[in-house]
C-alpha positions in Angstrom: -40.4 -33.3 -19.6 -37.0 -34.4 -17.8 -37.4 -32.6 -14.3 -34.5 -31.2 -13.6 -34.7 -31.8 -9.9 -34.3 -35.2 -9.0 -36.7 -36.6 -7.1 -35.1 -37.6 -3.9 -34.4 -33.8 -3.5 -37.7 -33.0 -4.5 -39.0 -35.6 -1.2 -36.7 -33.7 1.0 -38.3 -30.4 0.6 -41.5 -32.1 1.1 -40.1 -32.9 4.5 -38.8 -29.8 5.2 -35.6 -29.8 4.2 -34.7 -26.2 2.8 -32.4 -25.9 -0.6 -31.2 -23.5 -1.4 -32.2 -20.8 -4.2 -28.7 -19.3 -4.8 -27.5 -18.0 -1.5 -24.7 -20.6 -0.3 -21.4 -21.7 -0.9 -21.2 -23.8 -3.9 -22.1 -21.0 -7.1 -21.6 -24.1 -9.6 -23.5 -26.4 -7.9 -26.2 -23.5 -7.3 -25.8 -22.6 -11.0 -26.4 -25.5 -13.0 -28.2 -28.1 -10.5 -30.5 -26.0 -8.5 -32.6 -24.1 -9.4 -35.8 -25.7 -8.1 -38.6 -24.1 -10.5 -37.0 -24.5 -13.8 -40.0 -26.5 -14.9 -42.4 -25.0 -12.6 -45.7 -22.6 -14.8 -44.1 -20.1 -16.9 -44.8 -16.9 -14.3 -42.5 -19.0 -11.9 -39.7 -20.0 -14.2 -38.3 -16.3 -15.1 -38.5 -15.7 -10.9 -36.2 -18.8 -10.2 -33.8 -17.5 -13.0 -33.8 -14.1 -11.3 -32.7 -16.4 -8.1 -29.6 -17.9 -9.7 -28.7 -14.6 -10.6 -28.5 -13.0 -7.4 -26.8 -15.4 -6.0 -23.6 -14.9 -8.4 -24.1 -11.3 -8.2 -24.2 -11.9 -3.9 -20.7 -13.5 -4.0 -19.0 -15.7 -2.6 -18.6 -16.0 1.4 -15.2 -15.1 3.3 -14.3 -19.5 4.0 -15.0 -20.1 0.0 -12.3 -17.0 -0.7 -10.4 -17.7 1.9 -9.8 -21.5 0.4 -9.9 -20.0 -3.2 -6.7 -17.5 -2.5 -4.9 -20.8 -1.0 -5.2 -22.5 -3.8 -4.2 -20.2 -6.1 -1.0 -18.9 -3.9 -0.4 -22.9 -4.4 -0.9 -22.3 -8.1 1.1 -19.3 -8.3 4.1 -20.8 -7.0 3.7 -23.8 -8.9 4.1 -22.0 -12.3 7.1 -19.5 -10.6 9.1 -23.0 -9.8 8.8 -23.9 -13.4 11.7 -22.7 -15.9 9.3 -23.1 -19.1 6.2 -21.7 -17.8 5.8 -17.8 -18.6 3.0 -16.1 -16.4 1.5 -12.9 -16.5 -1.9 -11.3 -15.0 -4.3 -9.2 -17.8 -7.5 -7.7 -16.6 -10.6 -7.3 -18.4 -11.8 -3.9 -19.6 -15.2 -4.8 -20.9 -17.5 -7.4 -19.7 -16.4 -10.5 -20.0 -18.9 -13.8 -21.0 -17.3 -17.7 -20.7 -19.2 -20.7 -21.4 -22.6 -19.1 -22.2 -23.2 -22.0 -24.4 -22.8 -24.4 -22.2 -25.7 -26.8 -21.3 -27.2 -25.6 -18.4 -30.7 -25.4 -16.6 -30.7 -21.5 -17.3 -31.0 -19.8 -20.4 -27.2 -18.9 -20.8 -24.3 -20.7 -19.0 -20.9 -20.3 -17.5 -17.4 -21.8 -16.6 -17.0 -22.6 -13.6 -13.8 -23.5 -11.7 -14.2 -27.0 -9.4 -14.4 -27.5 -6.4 -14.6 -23.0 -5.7 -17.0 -22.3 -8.3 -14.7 -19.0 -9.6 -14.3 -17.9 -12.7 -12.3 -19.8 -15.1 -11.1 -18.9 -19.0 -10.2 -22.4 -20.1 -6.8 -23.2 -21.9 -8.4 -24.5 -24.4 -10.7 -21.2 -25.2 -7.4 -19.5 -24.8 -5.7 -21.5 -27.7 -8.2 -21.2 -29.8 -8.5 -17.3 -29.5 -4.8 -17.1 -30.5 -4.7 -19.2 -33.3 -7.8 -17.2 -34.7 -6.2 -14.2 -34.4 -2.6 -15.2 -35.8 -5.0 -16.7 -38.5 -6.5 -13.5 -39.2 -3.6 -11.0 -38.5 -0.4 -13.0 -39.8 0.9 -15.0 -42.9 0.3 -17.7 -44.0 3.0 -19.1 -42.1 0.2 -19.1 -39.1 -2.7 -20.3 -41.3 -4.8 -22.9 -39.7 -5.8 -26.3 -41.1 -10.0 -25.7 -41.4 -10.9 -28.9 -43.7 -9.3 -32.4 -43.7 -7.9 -31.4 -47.5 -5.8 -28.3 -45.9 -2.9 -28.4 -43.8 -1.6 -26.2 -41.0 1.3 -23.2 -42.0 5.1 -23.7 -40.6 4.7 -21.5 -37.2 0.8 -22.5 -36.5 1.9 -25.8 -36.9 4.6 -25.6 -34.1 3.1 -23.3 -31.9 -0.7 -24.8 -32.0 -0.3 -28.4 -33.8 -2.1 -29.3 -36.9 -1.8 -31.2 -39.4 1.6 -30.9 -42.1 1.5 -30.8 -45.8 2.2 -34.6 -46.1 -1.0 -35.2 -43.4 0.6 -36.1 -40.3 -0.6 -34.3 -37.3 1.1 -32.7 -35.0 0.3 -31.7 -31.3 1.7 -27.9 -30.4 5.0 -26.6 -29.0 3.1 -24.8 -26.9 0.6 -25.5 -23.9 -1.8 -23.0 -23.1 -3.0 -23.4 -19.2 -6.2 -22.2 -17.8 -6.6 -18.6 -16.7 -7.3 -18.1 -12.9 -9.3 -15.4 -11.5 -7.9 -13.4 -9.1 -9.7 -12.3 -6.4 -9.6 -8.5 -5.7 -13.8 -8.1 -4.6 -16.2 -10.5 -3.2 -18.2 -11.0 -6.3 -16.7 -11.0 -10.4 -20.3 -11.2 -11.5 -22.9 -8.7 -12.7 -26.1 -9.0 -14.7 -26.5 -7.8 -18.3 -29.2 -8.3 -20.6 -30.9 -9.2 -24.0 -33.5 -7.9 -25.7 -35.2 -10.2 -28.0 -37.9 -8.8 -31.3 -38.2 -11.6 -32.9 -39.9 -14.1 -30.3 -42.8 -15.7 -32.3 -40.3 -16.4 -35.2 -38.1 -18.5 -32.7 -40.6 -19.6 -31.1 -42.6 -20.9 -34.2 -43.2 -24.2 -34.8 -42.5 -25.9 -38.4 -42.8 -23.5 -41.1 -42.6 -19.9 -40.2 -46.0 -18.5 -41.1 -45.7 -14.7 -42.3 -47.3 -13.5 -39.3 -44.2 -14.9 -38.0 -41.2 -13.2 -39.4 -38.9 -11.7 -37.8 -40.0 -8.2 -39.0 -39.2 -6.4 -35.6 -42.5 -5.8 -35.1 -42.5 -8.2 -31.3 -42.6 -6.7 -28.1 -38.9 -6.6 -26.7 -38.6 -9.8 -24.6 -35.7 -9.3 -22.1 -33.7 -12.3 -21.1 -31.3 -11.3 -18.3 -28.0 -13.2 -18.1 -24.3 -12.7 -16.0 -21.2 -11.5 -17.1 -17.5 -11.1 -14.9 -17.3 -7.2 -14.6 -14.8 -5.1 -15.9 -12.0 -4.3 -13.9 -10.9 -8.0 -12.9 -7.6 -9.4 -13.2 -6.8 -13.0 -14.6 -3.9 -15.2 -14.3 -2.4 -16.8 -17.5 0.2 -19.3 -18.1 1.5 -21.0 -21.2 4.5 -23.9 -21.0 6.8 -24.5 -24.1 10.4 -23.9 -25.2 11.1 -20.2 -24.2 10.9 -18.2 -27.4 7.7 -19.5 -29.1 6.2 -19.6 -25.0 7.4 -15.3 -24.5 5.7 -15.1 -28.6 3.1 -17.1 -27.4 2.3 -14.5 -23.9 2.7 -11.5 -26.8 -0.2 -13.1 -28.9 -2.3 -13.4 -26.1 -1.9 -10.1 -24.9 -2.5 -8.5 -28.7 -5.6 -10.9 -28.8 -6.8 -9.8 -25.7 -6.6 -6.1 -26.1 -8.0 -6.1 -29.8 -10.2 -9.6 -30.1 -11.5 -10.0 -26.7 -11.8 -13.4 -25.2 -15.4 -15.5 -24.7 -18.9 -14.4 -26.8 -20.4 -11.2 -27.7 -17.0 -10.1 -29.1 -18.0 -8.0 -31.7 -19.7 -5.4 -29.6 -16.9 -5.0 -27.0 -17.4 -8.2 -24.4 -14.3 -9.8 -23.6 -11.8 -7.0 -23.6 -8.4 -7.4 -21.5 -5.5 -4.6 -21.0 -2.0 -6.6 -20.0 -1.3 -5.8 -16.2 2.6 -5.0 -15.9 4.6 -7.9 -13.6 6.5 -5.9 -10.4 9.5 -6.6 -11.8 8.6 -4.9 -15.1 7.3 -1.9 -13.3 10.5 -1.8 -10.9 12.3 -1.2 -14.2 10.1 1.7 -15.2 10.1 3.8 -11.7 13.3 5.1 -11.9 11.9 7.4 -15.4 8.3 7.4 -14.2 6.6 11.0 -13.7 5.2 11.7 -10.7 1.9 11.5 -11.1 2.6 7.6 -12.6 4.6 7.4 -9.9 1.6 8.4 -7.4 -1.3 6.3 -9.3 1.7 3.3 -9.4 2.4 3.8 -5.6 -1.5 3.6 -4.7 -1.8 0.4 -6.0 1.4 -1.3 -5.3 2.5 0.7 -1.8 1.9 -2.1 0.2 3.7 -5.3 -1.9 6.0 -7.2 -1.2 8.0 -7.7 -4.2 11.4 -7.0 -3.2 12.1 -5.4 -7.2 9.7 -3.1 -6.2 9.8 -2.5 -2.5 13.5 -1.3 -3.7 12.7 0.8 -6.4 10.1 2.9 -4.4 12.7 3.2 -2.1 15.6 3.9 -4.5 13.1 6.9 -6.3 12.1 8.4 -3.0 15.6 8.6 -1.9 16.6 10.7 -5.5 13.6 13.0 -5.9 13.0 16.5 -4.3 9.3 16.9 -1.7 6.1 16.8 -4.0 2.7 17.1 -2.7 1.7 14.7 -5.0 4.4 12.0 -3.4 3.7 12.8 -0.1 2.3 8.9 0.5 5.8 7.7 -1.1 8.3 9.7 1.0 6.0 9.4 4.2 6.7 6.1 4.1 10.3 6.3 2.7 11.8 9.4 3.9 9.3 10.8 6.9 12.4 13.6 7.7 12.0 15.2 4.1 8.1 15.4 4.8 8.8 16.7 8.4 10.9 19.3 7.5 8.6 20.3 4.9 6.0 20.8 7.3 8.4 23.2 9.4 9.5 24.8 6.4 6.2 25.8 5.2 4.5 26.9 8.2 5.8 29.0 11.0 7.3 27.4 14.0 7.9 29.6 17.1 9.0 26.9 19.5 10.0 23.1 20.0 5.8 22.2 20.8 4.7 23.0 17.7 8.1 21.2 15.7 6.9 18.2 18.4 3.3 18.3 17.3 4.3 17.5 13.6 6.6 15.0 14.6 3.7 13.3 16.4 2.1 13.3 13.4 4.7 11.1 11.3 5.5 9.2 14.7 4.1 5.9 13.1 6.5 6.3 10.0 9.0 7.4 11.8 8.9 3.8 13.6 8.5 1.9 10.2 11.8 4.1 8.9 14.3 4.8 12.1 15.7 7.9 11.9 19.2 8.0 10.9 21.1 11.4 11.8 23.6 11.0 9.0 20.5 12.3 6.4 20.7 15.6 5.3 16.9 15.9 6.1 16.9 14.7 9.7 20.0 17.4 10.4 18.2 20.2 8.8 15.0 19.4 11.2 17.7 19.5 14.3 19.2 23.0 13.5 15.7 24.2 13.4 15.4 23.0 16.8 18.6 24.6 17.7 17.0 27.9 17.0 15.0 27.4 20.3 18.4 27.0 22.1 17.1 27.9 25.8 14.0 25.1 25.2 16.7 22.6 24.2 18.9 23.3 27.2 15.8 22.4 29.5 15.2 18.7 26.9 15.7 15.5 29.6 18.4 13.1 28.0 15.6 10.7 27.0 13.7 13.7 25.1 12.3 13.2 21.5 14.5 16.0 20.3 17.8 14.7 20.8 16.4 11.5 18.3 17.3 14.2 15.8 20.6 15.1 17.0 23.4 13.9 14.5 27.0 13.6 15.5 30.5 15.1 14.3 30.5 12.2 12.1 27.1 12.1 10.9 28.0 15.4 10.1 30.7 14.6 7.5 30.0 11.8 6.1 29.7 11.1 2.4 31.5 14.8 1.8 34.5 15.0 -0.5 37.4 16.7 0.6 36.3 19.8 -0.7 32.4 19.5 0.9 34.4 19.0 4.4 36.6 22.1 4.0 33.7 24.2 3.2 31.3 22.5 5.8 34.0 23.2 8.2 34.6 27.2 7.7 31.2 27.7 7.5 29.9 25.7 10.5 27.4 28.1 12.7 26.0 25.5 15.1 26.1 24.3 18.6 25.6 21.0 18.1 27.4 18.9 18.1 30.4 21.0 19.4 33.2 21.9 17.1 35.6 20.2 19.3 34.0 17.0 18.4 34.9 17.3 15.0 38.3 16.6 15.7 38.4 12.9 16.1 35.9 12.5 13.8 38.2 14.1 10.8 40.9 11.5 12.2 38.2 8.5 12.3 37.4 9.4 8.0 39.5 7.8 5.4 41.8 10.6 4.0 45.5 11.1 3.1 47.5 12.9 5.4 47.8 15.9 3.4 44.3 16.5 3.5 43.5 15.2 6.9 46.5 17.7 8.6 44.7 20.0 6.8 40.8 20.0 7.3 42.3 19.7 11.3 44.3 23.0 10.4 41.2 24.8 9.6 39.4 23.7 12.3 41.6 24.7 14.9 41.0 27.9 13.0 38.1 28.3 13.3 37.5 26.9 16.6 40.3 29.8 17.6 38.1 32.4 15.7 34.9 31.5 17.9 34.6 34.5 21.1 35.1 32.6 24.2 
């Protein structure tokens, strides 16, 4: 029997020299190199096994991730640089098995991805999953070429290669790049298992004696193997001319979601749902119900896409208070959740309207306060209700944060909205006097100007002195 430890290896652990049984950096090297009693007695072997398991299942270390995420940030820009390279992310829903038939010392294998060890879904596998499935589910425009007498239909033969009708072969329009994982936990990996009945009639040598056929009867023999978990995105990429390339992403997708990718896809391994870009969810915000809009906002508060940074924004700044959205307009519009809070409980003096604004402080910081919103100038003239606590406010007060100005006051109103806003003005602050050069400062004709200033003289006239 080949050991399959070399021996060199095998002297330093004579000497004292510890390797490893799974728990270090380098999963691939661990995986299919390492695994020190492969060919020890038979009670041993299944233990060492065990070993390599748990040290996919353990994860990988902080530095390994760490150099992992900068390498794909690398890749990710790479293929965002390229005009015909389309990208997109899909995440598995199912268990997800690649490269268990590779050789390896264990009893299954799996792809690694050198020098990190991470998960990898070849471009290769993925070409051959979506020329199977346009096989199966198209025309025979996308038939494949199986046997040296048969050729490759018209659309297979540009998007995959083949060979023609006259026996030339082609190579495809289309490349299909190697899916990344992307790193969202510290492990992908998870055990499964296998139950075997038959044993002896594997195990037989020669001719299978009737004793040993597989007739069920064998106890179960489980053989335990790893899997990438459900719930773990991937990043694919394919390069070609930009039509078959987008036809290309919409095959992969369909594949994905109704084939599955790697083995064991007839009982449900290797199912992916396609993850929406930000850009394609941006679009969709502006319709999105609220709850969407609150499951959406959960997992994509915090990015950085400026598509969607804007459209959270842009929806937050159109919708009415909703408990449910309360994480969305705390961070977009703290006054609207502010006043809320006043207007639901009952505030009997400017402590208790100061305590909730304590308690939005931090947002408030992230989203100045601007005076000219119609929620920050509701949350004054509730403070104006406690008019001999406000006389006693220092200058430098929190309060007067809130305090909007004759022109905060009208802007944005139409001439109408200014004539009403005037005759029915009922606070004291800011002044009514103040609203004088703040009519003359708006852009209006004359006409209307001579006139909002004629109703405010009114009504300034009207006031007991």
């Amino acid at each position: 029997m080949i050991p399959a430890m070399r021996q060199n290896v095998n002297r330093l652990c004579d000497q004292g020299y510890a390797v490893p049984h799974g728990e270090f950096d380098n999963k691939s090297l661990m995986f299919n190199r390492l695994c020190r009693g492969i060919d020890e007695p038979a009670d041993e072997e299944p233990r060492e096994k065990g070993n390599a398991l748990r040290g996919l299942e353990s994860g990988y270390t902080n530095e390994c991730l760490q150099l992992y995420r900068q390498a794909l940030k690398k890749w990710r820009r790479f293929l965002e640089s390229q005009q015909d390279i389309v990208w997109f992310e899909m995440e598995t829903t199912s268990p997800l098995i690649v490269g268990k038939g590779d050789q390896n010392v264990h009893e299954f294998g799996m792809t690694f991805q050198s020098p990190w060890a991470t998960p990898v879904i070849p471009g290769t596998a993925v070409k051959g999953v979506t020329s199977t499935f346009a096989h199966d589910r198209s025309d025979q425009n996308w038939r494949k070429s199986f046997t040296p007498e048969s050729f490759s239909g018209s659309y297979s033969l540009i998007m995959f290669g083949g060979k023609n009708e006259q026996g030339r072969q082609f190579a495809g329009a289309v490349d299909f790049l190697d899916a990344w994982w992307i790193p969202d936990t510290q492990t992908p990996f998870s055990k499964d298992i296998i139950n075997t009945h038959n044993h002896s009639w594997y195990q037989a040598d020669g001719d299978h004696a009737p004793e040993n056929w597989p007739d069920g009867m064998d106890n179960p023999m489980p053989v335990f193997f790893a899997t990438i978990k459900p719930e773990q995105r991937f990043l694919f990429a394919v390069r070609g001319p930009g039509i078959w390339a987008e036809l290309a992403k919409k095959m992969i997708v369909e594949a994905g979601e109704q084939n599955g990718f790697g083995a064991k896809t007839r009982v449900g391994y290797g199912m992916f749902e396609y993850r929406p870009s930000d850009e394609e969810l941006a679009a969709d915000i502006p319709e999105m119900p609220d709850d969407q809009l609150a499951d959406l906002f959960k997992q994509k508060g915090k990015s950085d896409t400026p598509a969607l940074e804007s459209a959270f924004r842009e929806r937050a700044n159109q919708t009415g208070y909703s408990d449910i959205l309360e994480p969305l307009l705390r961070k977009y519009r703290p006054g609207m959740v502010m006043l809320n809070k006043l207007e639901q409980g009952t505030v009997k003096n400017l402590k208790q309207v100061k305590n909730i604004y304590e308690q939005l402080r931090s947002a408030f910081n992230n989203e100045p306060i601007k005076t000219s919103s119609p929620d920050i100038q509701k949350i004054f003239n509730i403070c104006t209700q406690f008019e001999e606590e406000l006389k006693k406010m220092p200058p430098n007060a929190w309060v007067w944060q809130f305090a909007p100005s004759a022109k905060d006051c009208l802007e944005g109103k139409d001439a109408d909205q200014l004539n009403d806003f005037i005759e029915n003005y009922d606070q004291t602050h800011p002044p009514l006097t103040d609203f004088r050069s703040a009519i003359n400062e708006l852009t209006l004709d004359e006409e209307t100007r001579e006139l909002l200033l004629m109703v405010l003289d009114e009504k300034i006239e009207s006031i007991p002195k």
